[in-house]
N, C-alpha and C positions, 0 to 999 in steps of 0.2 A: 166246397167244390163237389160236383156232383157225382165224379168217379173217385174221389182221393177223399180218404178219411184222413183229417189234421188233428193232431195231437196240440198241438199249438200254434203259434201264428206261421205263418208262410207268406215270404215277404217277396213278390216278383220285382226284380227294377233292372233297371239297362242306363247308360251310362252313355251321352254323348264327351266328346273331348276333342283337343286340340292335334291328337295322333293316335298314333298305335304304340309308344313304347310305355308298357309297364310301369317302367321307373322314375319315366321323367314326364310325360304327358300330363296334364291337369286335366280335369272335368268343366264341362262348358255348360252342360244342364245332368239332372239325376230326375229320374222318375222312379217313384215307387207306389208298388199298390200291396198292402197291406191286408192276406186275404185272412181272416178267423177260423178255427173251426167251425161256427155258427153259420160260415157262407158269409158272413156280412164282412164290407173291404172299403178300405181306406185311400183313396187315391190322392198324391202329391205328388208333384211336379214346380222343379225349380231354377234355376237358372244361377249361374254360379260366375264369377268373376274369377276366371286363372292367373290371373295376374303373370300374363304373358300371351304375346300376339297368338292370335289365332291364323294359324297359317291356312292360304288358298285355298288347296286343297280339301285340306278340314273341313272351311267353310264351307265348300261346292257340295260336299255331300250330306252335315247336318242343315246347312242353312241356319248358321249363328254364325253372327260377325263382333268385328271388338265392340260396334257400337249398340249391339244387343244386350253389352255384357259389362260395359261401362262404368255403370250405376246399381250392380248384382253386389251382393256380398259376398266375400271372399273364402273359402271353403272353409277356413278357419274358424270363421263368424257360424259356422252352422255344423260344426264337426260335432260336436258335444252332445247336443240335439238331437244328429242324425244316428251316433253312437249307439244313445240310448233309446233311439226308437227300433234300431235293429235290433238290441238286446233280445237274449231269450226267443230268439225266431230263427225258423229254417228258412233257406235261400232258395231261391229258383229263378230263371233266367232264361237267355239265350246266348250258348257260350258265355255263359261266366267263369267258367272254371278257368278256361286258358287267359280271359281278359280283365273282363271287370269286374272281379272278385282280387286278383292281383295291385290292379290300380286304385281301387278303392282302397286298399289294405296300407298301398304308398301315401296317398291320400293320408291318410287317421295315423300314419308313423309320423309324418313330419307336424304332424300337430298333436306329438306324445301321445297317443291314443292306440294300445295293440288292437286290432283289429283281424279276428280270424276263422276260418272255418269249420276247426277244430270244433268237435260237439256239437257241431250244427248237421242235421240233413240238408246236402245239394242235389236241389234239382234243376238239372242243364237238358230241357226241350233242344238244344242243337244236338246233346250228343244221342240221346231218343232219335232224334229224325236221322244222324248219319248212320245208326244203327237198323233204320228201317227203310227210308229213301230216302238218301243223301241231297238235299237241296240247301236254296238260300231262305233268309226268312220269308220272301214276297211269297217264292213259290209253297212253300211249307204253309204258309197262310189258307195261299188257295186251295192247297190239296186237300188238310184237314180241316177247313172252313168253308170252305165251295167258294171263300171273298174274294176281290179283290183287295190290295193293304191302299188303303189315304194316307197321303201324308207319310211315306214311309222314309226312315231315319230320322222322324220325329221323335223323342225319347218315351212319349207317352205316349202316343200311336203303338213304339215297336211291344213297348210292355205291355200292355194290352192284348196287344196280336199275338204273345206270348201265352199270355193265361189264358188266351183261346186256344193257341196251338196245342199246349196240355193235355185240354179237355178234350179237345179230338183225338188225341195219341191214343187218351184212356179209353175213348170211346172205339177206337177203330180197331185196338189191340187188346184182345179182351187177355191175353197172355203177359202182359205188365202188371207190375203189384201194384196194390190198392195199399198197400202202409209205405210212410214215407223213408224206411231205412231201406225196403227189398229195391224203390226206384232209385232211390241212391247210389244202390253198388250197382245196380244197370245199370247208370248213368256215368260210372268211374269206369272210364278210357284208360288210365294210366298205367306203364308199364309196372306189374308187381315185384320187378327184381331193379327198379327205380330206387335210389336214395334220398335227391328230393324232388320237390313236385313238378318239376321241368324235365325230369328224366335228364338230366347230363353229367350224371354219374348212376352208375349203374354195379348193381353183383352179378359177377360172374365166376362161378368156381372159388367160391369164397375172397375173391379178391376183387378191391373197388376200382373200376375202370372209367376211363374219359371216355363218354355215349354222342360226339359231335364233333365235329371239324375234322380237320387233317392229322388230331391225336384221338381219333376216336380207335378203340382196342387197346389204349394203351394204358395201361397199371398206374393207377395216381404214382404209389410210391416212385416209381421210376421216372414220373413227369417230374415231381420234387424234387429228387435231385440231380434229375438231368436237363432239365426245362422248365424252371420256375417263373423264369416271364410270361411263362403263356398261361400259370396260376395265377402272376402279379396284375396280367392283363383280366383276366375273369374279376378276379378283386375290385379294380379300376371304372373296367367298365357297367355298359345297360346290363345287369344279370340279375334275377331273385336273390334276395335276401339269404337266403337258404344254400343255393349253390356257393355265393361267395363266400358263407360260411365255411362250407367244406373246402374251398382252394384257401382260403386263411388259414385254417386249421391244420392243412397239410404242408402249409412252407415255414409253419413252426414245429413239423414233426408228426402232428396231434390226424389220427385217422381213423375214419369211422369202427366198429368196432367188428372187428375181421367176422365171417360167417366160414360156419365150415362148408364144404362141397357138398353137394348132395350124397355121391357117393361114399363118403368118409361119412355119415350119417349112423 
């Protein structure tokens, strides 16, 4: 890439699907481009069988229907493969961090496979542009491309428009790092007194708090044993891996491991 020195591969892709949740949505296509540090890149694009309807909605906006996806292989058939062609690669995207970095990761767990971005450099082009003009990817397109997007919600269109989006950030911001760890941590949005990657528990004053809903301020230890349904319900339902961890962990006792206050320091 022309502003970004790669230590090793850097893997752009975007992720169409049948929704927005996380933990239960399937993948309907994957695109990835596959850039080297030599500049030289790999483009694929595939179409995937979720083996469950694709709902309305879904369809209206990638435009893939069931009978698109019919005669696809099923994520399973191509998990192994796909494993090991991300190996050993930094990530990059649009919005991956909050989406399809998530979904993907549910993806590769239900076909035994950990999946994750541990060791990896993220680079998330949304959260670059919320941090400099907050747009959608069309507009983000045009501003730092002068294009118009074809084809857009296409999976291989958006990835594309992505690795161009990039290249204009770097080009337009000459105050962005050129190594891929300094865009990383400009690129990490997340609250730093966060426990896990959702932020819905959180340190405050040495003590770990519910950061969401109508217990939010509230002392895990005192939801355990004052309110443990509303841990059994986190456990139950749509929630990262992670979070359900900690509400399992807390309604058999087990709690993160206490921090002191700042001030008691």
């Amino acid at each position: 890439m022309k502003y970004l020195k790669l230590e090793r591969p850097l893997i752009f892709f975007d992720l169409e699907t049948t929704g927005v949740s996380t933990g239960n949505d399937r993948i309907v296509e994957i695109s990835v481009v596959k850039v080297f540090p030599d500049d030289s890149r790999q483009v694929t694009t595939r179409r995937i069988n979720p083996q469950m309807p694709i709902p309305p909605g879904a369809s209206e906006v990638h435009g893939i229907y069931d009978k698109d996806v019919e005669h696809e292989p099923a994520f399973e058939h191509i998990a192994v493969n796909l494993f090991n062609y991300f190996a050993d690669c930094d990530l990059a995207g649009y919005n991956i961090l909050k989406f399809d970095i998530p979904l993907l990761t549910a993806e590769f767990k239900r076909c035994g496979l950990e999946f994750s971005p541990a060791g990896r450099h993220v680079i998330d082009a949304f959260n670059i542009f919320c941090k400099k003009f907050p747009r959608d990817l069309s507009n983000a397109y045009h501003f730092f491309c002068g294009k118009t997007m074809e084809n857009a919600h296409g999976a291989e269109a958006d990835t594309l428009a992505t690795l161009e989006i990039l290249e204009g950030q770097l080009e337009m911001y000459s105050d962005l790092p050129r190594e891929l760890p300094g865009l990383g941590e400009f690129c990490d949005m997340s609250d730093p007194d966060a426990i896990d990657q959702g932020g819905r528990f959180k340190w405050q004053d040495g003590r770990v708090l519910v950061n969401f809903g109508k217990n939010s301020g509230t002392a895990l230890r005192d939801i355990a044993v004052n309110n443990p349904g509303f841990l059994q319900w986190i456990v139950k339902a749509d929630f990262p891996d992670d979070a359900k961890k900690i509400a399992s962990d807390a309604l058999r006792g087990i709690f993160p491991e206490e921090k002191k206050a700042e001030n008691e320091k």
